[in-house]
N, CA and C of each residue as an Amber inpcrd file, in Angstrom:
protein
   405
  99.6400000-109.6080000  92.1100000 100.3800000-108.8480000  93.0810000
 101.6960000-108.3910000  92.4550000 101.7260000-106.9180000  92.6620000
 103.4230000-106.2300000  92.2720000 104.1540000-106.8560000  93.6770000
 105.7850000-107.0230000  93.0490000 106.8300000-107.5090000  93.6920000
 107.6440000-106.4810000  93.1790000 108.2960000-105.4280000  93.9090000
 109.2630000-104.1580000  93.6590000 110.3420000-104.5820000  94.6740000
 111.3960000-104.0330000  93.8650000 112.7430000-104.0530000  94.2790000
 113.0180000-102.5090000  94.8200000 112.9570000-102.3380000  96.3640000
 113.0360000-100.7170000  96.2310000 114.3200000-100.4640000  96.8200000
 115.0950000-101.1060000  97.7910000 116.1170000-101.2620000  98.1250000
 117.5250000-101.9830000  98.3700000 118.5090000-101.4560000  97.6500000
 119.8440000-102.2980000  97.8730000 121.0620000-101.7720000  98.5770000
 121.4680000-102.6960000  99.3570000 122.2950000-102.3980000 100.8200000
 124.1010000-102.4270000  99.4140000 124.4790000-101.0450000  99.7090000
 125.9230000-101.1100000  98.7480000 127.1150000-101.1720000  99.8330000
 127.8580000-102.0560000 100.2090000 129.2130000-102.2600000 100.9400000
 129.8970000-101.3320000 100.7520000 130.5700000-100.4740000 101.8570000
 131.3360000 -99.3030000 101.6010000 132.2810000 -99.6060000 102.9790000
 133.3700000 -98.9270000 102.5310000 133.9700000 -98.7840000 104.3000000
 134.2770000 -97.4630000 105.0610000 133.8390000 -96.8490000 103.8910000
 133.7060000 -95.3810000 104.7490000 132.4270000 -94.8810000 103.9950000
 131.4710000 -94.5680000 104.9420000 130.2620000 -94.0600000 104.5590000
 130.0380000 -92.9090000 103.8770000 130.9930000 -91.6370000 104.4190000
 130.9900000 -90.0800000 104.0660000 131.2610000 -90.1630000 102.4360000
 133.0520000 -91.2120000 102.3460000 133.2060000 -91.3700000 100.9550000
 132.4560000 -91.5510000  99.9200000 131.5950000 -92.4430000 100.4800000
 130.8170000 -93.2840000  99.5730000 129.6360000 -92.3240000  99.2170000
 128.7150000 -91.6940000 100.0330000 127.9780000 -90.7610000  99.6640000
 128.0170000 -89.4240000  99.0720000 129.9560000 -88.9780000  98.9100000
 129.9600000 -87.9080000  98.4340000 130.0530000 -88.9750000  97.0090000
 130.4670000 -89.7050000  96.9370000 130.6620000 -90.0360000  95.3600000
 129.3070000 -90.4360000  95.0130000 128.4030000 -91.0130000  95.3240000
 127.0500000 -91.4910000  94.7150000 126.4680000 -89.8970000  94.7110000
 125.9600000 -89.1960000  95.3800000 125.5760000 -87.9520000  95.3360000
 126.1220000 -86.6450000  94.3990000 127.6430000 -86.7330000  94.8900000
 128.3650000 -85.6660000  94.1640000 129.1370000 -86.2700000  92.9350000
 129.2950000 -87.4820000  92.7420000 129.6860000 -87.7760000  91.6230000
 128.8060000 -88.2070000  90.1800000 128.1200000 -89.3030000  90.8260000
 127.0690000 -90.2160000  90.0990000 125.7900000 -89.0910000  90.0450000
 125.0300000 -88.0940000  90.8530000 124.2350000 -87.4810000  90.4510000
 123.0800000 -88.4920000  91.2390000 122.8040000 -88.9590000  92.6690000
 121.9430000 -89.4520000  93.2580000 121.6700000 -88.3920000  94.2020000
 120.2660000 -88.5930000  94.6790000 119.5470000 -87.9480000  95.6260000
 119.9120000 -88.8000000  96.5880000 119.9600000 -87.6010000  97.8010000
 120.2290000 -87.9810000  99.3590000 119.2810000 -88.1670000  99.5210000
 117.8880000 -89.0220000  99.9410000 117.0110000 -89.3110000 100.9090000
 116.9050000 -89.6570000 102.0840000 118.2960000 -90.1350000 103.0200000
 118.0670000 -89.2430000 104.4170000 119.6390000 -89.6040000 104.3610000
 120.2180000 -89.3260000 106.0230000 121.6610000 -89.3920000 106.1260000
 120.9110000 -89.5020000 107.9820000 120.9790000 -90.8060000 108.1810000
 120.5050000 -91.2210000 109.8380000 121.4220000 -91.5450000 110.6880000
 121.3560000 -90.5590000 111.5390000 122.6280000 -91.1760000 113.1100000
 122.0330000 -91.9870000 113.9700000 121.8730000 -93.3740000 114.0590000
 121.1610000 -93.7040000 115.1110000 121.9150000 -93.4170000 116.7230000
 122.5580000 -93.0330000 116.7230000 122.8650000 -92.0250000 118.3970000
 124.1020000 -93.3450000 118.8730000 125.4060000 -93.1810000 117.7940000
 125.9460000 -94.2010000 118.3750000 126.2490000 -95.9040000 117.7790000
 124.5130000 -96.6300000 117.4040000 124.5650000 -97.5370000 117.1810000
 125.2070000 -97.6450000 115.5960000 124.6710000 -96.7650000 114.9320000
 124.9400000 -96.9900000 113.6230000 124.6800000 -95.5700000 112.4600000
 124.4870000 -95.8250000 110.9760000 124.2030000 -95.2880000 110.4610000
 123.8130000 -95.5770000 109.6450000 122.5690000 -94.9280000 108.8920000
 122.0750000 -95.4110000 107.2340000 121.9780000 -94.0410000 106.3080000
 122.2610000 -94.1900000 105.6500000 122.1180000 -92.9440000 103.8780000
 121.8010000 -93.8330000 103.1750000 120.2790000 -93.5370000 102.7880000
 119.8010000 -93.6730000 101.7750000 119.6020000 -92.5160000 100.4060000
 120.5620000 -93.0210000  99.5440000 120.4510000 -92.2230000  97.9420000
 119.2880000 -92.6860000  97.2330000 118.9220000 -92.3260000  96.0650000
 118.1670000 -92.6260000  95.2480000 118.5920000 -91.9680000  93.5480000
 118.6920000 -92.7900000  92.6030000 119.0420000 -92.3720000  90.9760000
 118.0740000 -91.5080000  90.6590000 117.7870000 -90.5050000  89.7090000
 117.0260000 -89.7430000  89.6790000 116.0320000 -90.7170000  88.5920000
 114.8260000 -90.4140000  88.4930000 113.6500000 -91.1910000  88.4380000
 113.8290000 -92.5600000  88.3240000 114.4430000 -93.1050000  89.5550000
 114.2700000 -94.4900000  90.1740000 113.4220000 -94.8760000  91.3900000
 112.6730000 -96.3730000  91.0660000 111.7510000 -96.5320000  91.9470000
 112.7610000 -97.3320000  93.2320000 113.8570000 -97.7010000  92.9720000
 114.8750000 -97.9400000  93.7740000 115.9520000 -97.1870000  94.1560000
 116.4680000 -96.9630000  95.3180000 117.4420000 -96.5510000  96.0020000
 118.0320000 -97.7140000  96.6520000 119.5490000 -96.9920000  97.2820000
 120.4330000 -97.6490000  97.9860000 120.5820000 -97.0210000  98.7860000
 121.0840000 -98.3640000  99.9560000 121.6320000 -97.9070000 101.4000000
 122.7310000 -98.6450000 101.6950000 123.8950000 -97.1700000 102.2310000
 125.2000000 -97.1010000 102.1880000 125.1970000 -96.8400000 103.8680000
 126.0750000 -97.6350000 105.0400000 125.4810000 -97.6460000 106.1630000
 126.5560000 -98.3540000 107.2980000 126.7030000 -98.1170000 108.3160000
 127.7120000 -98.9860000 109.2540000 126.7110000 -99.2130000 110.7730000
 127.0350000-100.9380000 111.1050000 126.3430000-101.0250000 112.3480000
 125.1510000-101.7680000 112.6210000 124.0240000-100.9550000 111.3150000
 122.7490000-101.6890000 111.2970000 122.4540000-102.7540000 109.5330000
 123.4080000-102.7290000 109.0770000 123.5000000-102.9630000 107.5570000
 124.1010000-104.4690000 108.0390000 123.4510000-105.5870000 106.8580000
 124.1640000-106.8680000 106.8240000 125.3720000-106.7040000 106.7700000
 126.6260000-107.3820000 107.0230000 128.2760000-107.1530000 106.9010000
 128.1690000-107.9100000 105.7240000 128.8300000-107.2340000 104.8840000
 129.1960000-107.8370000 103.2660000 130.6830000-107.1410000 103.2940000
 131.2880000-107.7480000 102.6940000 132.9580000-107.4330000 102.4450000
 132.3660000-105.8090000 101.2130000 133.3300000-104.7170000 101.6090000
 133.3330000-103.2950000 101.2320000 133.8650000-103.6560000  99.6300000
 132.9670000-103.6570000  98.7910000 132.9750000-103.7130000  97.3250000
 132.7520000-105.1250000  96.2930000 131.8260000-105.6310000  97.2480000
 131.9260000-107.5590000  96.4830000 130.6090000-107.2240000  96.2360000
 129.7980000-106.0240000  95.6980000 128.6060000-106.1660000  95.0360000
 128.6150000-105.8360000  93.6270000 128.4940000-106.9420000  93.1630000
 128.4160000-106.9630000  91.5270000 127.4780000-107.0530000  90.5890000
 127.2900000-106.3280000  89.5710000 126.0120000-106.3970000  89.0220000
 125.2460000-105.3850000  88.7970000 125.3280000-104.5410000  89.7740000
 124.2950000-103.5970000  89.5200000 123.8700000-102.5810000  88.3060000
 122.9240000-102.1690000  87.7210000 122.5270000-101.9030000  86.8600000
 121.7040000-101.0170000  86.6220000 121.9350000 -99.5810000  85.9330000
 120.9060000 -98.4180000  85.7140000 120.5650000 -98.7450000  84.3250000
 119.6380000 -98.2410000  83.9110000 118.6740000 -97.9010000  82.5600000
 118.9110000 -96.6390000  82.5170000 119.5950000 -95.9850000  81.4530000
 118.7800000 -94.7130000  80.9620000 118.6450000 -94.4400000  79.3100000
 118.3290000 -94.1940000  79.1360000 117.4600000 -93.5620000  77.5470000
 118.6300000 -92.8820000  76.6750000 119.7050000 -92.3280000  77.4350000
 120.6340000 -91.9240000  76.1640000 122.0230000 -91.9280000  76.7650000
 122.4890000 -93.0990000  76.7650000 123.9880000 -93.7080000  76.8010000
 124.7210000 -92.5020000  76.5700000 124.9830000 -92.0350000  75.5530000
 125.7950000 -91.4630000  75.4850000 125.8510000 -89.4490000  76.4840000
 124.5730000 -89.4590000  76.6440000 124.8110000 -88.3330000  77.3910000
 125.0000000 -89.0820000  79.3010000 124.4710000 -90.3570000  79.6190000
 124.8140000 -90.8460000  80.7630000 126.4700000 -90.8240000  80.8760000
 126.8040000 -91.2700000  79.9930000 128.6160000 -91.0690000  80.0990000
 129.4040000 -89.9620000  80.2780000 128.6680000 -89.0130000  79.2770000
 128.9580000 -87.5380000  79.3490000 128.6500000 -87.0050000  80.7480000
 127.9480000 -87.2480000  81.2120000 127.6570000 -86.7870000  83.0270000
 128.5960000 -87.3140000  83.8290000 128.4600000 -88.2210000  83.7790000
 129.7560000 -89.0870000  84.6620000 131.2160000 -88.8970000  84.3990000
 131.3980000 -88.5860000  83.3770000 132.8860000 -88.2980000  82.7950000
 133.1080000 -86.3780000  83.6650000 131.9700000 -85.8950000  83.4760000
 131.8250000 -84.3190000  83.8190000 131.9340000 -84.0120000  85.2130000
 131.4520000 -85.4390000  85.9800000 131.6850000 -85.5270000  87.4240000
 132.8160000 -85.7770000  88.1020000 133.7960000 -86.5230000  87.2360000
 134.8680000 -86.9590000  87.1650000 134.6180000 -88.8250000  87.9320000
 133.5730000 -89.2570000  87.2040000 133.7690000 -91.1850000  87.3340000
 134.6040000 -91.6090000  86.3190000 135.4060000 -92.2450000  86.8250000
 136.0700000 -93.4340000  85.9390000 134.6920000 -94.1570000  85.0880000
 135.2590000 -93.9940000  84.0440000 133.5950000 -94.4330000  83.4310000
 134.1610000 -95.4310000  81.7850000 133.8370000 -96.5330000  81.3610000
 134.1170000 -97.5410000  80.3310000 133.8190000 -96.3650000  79.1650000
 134.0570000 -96.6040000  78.0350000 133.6070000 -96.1220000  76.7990000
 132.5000000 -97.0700000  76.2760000 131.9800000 -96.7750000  75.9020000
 130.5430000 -97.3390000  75.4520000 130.6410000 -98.8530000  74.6350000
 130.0510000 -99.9170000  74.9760000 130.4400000-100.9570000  74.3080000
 129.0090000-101.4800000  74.2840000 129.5310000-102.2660000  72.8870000
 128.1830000-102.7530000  72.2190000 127.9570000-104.1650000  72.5610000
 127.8010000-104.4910000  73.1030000 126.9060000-105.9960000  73.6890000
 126.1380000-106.9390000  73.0840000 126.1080000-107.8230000  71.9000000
 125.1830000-108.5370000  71.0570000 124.6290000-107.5440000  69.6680000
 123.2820000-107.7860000  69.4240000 122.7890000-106.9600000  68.1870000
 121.5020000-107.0030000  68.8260000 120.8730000-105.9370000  68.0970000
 119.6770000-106.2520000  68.3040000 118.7330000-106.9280000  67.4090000
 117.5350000-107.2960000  67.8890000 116.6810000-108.3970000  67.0330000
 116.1130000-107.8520000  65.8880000 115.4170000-106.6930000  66.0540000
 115.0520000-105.9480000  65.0330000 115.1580000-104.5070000  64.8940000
 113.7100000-103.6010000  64.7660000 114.0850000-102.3360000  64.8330000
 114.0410000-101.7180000  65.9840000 115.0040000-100.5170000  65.7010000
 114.5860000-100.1900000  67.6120000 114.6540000 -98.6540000  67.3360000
 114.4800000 -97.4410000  68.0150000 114.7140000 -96.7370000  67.8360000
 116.1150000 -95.5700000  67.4450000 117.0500000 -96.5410000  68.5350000
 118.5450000 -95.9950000  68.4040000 119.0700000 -97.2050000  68.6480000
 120.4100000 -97.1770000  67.9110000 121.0750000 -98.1360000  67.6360000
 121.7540000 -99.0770000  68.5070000 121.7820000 -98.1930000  69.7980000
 122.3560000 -98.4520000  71.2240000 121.3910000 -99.2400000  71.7320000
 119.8810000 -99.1060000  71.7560000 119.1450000 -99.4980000  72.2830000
 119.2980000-101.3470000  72.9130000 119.3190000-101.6160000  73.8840000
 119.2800000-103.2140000  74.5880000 120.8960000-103.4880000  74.7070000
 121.5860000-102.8960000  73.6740000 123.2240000-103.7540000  73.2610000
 123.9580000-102.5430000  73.8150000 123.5570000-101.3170000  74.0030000
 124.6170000-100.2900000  74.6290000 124.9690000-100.3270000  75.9480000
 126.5880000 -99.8390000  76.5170000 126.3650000-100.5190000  78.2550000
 127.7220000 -99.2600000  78.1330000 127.7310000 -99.1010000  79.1530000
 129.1390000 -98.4980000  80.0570000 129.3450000 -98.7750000  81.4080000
 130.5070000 -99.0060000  81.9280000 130.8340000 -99.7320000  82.9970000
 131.3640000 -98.7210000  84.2930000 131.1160000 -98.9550000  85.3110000
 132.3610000 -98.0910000  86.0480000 132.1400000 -98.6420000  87.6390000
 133.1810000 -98.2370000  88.5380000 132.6220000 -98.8950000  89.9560000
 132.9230000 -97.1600000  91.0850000 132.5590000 -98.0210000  92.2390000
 132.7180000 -96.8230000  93.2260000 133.9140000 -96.9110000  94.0680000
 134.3750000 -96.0840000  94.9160000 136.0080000 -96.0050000  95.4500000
 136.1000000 -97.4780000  96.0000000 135.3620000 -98.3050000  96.7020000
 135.5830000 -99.9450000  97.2790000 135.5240000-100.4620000  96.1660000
 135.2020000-100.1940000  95.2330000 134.6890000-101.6780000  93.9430000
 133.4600000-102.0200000  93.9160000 132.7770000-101.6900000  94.1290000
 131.6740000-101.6930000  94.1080000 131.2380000-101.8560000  92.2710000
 130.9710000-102.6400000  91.6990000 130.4850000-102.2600000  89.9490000
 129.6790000-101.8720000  89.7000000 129.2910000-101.0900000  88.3500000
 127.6700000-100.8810000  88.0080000 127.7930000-100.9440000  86.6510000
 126.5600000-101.1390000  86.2440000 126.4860000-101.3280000  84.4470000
 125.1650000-100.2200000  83.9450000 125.7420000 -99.2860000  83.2620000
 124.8690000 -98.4820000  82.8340000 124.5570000 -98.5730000  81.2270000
 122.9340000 -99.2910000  80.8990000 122.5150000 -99.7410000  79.7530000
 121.4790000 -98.5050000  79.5640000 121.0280000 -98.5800000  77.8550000
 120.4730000 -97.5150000  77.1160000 119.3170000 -98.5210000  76.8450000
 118.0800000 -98.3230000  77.3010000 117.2480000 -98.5300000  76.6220000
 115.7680000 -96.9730000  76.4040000 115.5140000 -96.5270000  75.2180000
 114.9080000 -95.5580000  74.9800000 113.7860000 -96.0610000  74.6670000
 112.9180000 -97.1550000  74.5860000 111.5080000 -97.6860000  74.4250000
 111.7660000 -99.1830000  74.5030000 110.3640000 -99.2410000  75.0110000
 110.4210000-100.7640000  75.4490000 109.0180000-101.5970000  74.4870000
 109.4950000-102.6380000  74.5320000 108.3270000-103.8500000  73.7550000
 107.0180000-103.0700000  74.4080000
């Protein structure tokens, strides 16, 4: 049996904020933006070819303090143009840091050990790693 991770609830305290920056900053797809009539709200984004999205939300969302989610983590294939996007969007974005070595050969040098850092207007963190082929 597959076990998928398809959704993570991101702490925000203003919702609008938060979705213009994941959308208009970071480069995520809107997959919906829901009024429940009052009770609440959910926006769900999604990374572009991710089998996971997030939901940014007031009302119907667990209460987590607005930016105490840490950890989170994209994959993409070429570090250095992921930075270049984000820098172009205008994210506060780490300069590329190398993380351990790798074991053997890999295709690019970044590959497993490359990372860049950055968070969203609450604090929210994320860690964006390069991997371009896998075992």
């Amino acid at each position: 049996m597959n076990w998928t991770l398809e959704v993570v609830i991101v702490p925000v305290s203003d919702v609008d904020r938060a979705k213009e920056f994941y959308a208009e900053r970071v480069g995520f797809a809107v997959d919906h933006d829901t009024d429940l009539g009052g009770v609440g709200r959910i926006v769900q984004l999604t990374p572009r070819g991710s089998g996971c999205s997030i939901v940014l939300g007031r009302g119907v969302v667990p209460e987590m303090p607005p930016g105490s989610l840490k950890g989170l983590q994209l994959v993409v294939a070429d570090l250095e143009q992921a930075r270049a996007e984000l820098v172009e969007r205008g994210v506060e974005v780490s300069e590329i840091q190398v993380v351990g070595r790798n074991p053997g050969p890999v295709p690019h040098p970044l590959d497993n050990v490359g990372f860049v850092f950055f968070r969203d207007p609450d604090g929210n963190e994320w860690t964006v790693q390069q991997i371009s082929a896998r075992a």
